[in-house]
N, C-alpha and C positions, 0 to 999 in steps of 0.2 A: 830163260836165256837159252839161245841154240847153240848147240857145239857144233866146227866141224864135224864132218861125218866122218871123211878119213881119218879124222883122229879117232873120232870113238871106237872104228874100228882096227885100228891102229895100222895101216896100211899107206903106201904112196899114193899119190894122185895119178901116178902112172900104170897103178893095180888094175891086171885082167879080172874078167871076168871071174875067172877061178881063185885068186886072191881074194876076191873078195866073198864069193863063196865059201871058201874056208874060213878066213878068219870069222865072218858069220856065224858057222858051226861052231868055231871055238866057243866064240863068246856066249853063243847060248845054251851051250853043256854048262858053261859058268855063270851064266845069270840065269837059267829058268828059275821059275819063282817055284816049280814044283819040287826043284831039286834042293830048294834055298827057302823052305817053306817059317823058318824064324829070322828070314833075313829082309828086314821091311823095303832095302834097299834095290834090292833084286828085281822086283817086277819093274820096276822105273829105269834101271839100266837095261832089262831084256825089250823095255819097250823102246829106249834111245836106241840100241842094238837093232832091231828092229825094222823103225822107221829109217835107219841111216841106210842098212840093204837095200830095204826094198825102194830107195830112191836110187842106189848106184847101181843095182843089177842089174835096172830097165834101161836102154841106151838113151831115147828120150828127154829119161827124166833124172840122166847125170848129166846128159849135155844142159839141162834148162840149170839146174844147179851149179856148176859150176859156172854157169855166168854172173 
């Protein structure tokens, strides 16, 4: 099941570029799996974390998204 991404990374749909850079950052200080190495949970959210960036950071491939 796919989540929004704005929600995963918990951000407006009106978030810069830099919003979304950061909360990026946040969340993978908080879910690296190396930092969370007993937490089975963690590589699964750093990868949703993840793929939701690197789909809004690129202009591209937020505009194709959010269609």
């Amino acid at each position: 099941m796919r989540f929004c991404y704005y929600k995963i990374l918990g951000i407006s749909i009106r978030a810069s570029q830099d919003e979304i850079r950061s909360a990026f950052r946040l969340l993978a200080l908080r879910w690296h799996p190396d930092r969370n190495p007993e937490d089975p949970q963690a590589s699964e959210r750093f990868r949703e974390a993840l793929e939701a960036y690197e789909t809004l950071i690129t202009p591209a491939r937020r505009s194709r998204y959010d269609r």
